[in-house]
C-alpha positions as CSV (number, residue, x, y, z in Angstrom):
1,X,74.5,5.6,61.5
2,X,70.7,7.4,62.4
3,X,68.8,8.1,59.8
4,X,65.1,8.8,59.1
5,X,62.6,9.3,56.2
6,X,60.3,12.0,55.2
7,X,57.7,12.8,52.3
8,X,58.2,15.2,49.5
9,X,55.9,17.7,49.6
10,X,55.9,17.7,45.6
11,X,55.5,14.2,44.9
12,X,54.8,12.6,48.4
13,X,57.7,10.2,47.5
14,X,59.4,8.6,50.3
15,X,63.0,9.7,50.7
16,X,65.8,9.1,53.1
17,X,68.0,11.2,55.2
18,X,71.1,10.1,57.2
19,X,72.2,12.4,59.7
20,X,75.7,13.0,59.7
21,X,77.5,14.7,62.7
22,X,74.5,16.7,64.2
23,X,71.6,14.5,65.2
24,X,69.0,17.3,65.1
25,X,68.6,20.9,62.9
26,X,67.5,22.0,59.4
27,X,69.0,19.6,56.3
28,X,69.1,20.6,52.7
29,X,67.8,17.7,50.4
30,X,66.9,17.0,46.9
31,X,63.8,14.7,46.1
32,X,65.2,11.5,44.2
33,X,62.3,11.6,42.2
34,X,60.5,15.0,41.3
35,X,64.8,16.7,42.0
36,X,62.4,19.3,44.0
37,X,65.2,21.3,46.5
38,X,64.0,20.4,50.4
39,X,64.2,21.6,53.7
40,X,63.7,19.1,56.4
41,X,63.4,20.1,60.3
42,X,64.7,16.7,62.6
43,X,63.9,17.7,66.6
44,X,66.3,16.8,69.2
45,X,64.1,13.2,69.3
46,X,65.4,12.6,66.0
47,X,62.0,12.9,64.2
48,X,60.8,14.9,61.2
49,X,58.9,18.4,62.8
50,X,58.9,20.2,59.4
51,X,59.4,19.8,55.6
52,X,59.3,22.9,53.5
53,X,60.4,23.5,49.7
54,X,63.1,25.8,50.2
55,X,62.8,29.2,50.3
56,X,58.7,28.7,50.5
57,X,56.3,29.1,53.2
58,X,56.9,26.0,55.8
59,X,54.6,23.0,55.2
60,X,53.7,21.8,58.5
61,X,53.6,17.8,59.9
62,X,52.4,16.5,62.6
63,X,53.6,13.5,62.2
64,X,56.0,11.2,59.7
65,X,54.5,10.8,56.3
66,X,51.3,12.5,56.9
67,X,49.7,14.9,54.2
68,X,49.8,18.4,54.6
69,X,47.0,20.4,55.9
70,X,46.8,22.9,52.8
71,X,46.7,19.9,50.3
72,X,43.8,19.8,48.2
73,X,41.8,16.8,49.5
74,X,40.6,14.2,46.7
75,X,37.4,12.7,46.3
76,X,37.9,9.3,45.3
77,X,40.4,9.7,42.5
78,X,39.6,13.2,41.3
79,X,40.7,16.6,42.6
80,X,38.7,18.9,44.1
81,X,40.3,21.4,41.1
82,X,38.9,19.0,38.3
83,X,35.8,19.0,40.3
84,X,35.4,22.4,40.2
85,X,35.8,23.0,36.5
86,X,33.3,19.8,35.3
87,X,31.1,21.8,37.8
88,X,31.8,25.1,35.6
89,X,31.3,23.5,32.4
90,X,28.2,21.7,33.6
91,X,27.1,25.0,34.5
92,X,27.8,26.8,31.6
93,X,26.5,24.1,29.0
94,X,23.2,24.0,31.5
95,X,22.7,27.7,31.4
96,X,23.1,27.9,27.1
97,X,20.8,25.2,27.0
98,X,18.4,27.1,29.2
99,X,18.6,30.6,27.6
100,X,18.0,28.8,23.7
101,X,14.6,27.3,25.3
102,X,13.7,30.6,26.8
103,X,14.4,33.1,23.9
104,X,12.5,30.6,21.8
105,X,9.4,30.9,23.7
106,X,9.8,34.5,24.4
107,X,10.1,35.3,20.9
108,X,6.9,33.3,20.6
109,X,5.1,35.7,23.6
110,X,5.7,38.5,21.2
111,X,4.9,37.1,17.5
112,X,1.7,35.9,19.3
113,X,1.2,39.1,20.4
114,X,2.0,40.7,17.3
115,X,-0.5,38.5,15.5
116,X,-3.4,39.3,18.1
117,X,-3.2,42.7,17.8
118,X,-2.8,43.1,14.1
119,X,-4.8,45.8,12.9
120,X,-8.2,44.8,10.1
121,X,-7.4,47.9,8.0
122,X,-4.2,49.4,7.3
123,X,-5.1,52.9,6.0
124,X,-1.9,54.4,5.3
125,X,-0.9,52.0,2.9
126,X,-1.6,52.2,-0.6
127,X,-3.9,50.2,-2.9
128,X,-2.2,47.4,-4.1
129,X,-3.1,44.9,-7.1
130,X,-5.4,41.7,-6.0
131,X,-6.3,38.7,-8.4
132,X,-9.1,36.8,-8.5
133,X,-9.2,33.6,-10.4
134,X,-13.3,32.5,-10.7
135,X,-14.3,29.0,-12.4
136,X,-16.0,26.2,-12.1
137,X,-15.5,22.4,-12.3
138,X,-15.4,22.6,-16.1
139,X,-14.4,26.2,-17.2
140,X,-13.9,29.8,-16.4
141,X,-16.3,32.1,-15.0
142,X,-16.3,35.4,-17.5
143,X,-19.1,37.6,-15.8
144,X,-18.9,37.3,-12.1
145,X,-19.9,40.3,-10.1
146,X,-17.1,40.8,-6.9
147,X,-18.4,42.3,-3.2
148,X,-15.8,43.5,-1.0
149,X,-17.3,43.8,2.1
150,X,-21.1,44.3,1.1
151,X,-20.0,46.4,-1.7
152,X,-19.8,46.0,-5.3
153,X,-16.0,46.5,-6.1
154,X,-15.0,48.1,-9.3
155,X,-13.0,45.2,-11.3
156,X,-10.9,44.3,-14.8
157,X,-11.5,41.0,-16.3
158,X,-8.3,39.8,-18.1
159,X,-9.9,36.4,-19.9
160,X,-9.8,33.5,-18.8
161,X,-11.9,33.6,-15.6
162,X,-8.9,36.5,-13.9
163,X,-10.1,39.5,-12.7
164,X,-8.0,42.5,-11.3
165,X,-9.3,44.6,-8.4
166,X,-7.5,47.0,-6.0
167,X,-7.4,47.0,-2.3
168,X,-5.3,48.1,0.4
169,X,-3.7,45.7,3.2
170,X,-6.0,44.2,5.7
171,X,-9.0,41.9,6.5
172,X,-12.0,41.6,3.9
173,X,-14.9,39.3,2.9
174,X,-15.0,38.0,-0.8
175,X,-18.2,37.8,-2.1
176,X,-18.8,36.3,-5.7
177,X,-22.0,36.2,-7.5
178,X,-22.6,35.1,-11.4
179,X,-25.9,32.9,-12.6
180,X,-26.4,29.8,-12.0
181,X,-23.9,29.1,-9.4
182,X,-24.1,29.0,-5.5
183,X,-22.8,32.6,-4.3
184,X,-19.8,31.8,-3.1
185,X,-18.1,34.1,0.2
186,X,-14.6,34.0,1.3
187,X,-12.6,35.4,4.3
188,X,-9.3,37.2,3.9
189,X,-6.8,38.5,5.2
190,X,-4.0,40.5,2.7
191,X,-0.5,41.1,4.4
192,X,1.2,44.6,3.2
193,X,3.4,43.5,0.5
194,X,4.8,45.0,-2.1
195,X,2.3,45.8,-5.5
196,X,2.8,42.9,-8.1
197,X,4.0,40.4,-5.9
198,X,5.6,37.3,-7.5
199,X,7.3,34.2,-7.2
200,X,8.2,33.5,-10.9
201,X,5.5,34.2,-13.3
202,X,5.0,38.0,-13.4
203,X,1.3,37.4,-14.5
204,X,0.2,35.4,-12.1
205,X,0.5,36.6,-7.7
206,X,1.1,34.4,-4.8
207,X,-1.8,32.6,-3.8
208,X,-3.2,33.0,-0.5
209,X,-1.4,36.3,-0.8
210,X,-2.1,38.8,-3.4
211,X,-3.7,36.0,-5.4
212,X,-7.6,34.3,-5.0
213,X,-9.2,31.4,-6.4
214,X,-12.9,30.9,-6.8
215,X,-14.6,27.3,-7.4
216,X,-18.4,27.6,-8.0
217,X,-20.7,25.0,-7.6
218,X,-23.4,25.6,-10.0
219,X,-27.0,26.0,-8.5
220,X,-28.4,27.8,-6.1
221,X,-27.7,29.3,-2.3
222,X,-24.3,30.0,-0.8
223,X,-21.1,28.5,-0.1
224,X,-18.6,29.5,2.1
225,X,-15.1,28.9,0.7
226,X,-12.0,28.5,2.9
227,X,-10.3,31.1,4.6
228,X,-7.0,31.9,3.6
229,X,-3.7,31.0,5.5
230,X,-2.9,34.3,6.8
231,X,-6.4,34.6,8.1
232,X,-6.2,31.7,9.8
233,X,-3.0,32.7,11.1
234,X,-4.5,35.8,12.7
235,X,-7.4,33.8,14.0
236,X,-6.3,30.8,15.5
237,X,-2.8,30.7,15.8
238,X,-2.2,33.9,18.5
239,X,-3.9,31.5,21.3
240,X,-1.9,28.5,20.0
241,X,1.3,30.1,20.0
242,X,0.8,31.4,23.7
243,X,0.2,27.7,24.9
244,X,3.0,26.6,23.4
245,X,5.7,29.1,24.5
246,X,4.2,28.7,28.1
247,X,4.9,25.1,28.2
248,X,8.4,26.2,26.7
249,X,8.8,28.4,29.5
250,X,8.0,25.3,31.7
251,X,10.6,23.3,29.6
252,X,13.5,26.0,30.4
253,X,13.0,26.1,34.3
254,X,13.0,22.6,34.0
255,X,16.3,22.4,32.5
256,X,17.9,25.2,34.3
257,X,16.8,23.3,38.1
258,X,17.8,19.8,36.3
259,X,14.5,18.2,37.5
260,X,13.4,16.0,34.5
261,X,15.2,15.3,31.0
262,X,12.3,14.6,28.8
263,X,10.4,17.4,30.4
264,X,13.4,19.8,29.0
265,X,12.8,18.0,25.7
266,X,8.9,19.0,25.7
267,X,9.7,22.2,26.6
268,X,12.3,22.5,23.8
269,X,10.2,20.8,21.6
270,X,6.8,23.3,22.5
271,X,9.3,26.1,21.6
272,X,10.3,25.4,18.2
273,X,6.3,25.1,17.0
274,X,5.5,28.1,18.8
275,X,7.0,30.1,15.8
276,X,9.1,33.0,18.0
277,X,9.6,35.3,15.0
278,X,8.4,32.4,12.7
279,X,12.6,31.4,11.4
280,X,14.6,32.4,14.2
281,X,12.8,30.9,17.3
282,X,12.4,27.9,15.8
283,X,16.1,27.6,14.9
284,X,17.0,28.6,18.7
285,X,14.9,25.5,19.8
286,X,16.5,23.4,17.6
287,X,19.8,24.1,18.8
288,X,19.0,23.2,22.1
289,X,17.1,19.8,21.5
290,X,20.2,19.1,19.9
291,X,22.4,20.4,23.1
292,X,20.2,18.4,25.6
293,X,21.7,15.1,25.0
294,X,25.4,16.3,26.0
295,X,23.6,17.8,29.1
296,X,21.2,14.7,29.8
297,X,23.7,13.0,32.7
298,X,23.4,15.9,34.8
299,X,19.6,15.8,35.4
300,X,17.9,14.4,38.4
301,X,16.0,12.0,36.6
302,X,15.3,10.7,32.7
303,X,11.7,10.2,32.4
């Protein structure tokens, strides 16, 4: 009795057909093991020409057991399909990674130059309650004369070595003078802020903000006293910020062309301290120093 085998096209399991009365012509078959319904050619040689699902589109062989043309290939043992979506994700998780480093850094561009171009003098604003806290190593200071910018300011002593002066918003030089201490001059720079600033104690302002502290050396001469932090923020930390969201620029095209996984992490790393909007840049680099890692196998190289 002839008989010959073909693949299924489902499963590619090897089944058997006996030919019964006609040698040749389309059979109707059932796959033993995936039960998919068949339809297998045989030629007048006796040989399997074509094996379709029935009722699909015909699934071409050009020879027993081969694998059809239109089946998706494998590369070793994964399909091109699962391929394709590792290569999606990849992408994806590569292009988050990338957009937290740049918005980090960009953010930094503008705080940068936000702080280089803020104004000395910020006329509009109103006058707004400054303290001055004048001593020396051993007590207060109760008749100190105040200069703001060359010129005698009109002030309040409250006791205690506190005096009370107003001035709007904007850079000024603190000059102090009282006998028999150095004169001592101070830099500043106030922020606009609300009048009466506070943390806790309503009496007292922040320092470094609405709130000033003298030490005198006694003698004679002049001593100048540091500058405050927002001064120093306007001064040196525009040119510092640039710097860093530049090389956080750098760090975001390197991770985006997957050239160098610690060169990402300097670049992440340069665009946290570069400050973008002070809280939320550094939060967005953050986020993706702590991404890299999931990311790191992708990269051309480690180092």
């Amino acid at each position: 009795m002839p008989s010959t085998t073909y693949n299924c096209p489902n499963c590619k399991n090897e089944n058997k057909l006996i030919l019964l009365g006609n040698n040749y012509g389309n059979f109707e078959q059932k796959c033993k093991k995936c039960s998919s319904k068949i339809e297998v050619e045989i030629d007048k040689k006796q040989n399997v020409s074509k094996v379709r699902f029935k009722g699909n589109t015909t699934t071409q062989f050009e020879e027993k057991g081969t694998v059809p043309k239109d089946y998706a290939k494998m590369s070793g043992d994964e399909p091109i399909l699962q391929r394709k979506e590792v290569k999606n994700k990849r992408e994806k998780m590569v292009s988050v990674v990338t957009f937290l480093i740049l918005s980090a850094s960009f953010m930094g561009f503008i705080t940068a130059g936000g702080l280089y171009y803020s104004p000395d003098e910020f006329p509009d604003y109103d006058e707004i309650k400054i303290q001055l806290i004048i001593k020396n190593q051993t007590s207060s200071i109760d008749n100190a004369e105040i200069y703001v910018n060359g010129i005698l300011k009109e002030q309040k002593y409250l006791g205690n070595g506190s005096y009370e002066i107003f001035l709007k918003p904007g850079r000024h030089d603190f000059r102090v003078v009282t006998t028999n201490h150095a004169t001592a001059n101070m830099e500043v720079y106030i922020p606009p802020q609300d009048n009466n600033l506070s943390l806790v104690d309503y009496d007292k302002g922040l320092q470094g903000v609405n709130l000033f502290v003298f030490n005198l050396e006694e003698g004679n001469g002049e001593k100048q006293l540091d500058s405050n932090t927002y001064n120093l923020m306007i001064t040196w930390c525009p040119g510092l910020m640039l710097i860093f969201s530049l090389i956080g620029t750098w760090g975001a095209w390197t991770t985006y062309t997957l050239q160098s996984y610690k060169n990402a992490q300097i670049g992440a790393f340069f665009s946290i301290i570069a400050m973008g909007f002070f809280i939320i840049g550094p939060i967005l680099g953050c986020i993706a120093l702590f991404l890299l890692p999931r990311i790191k196998k992708f990269f051309n190289r480690s180092f």
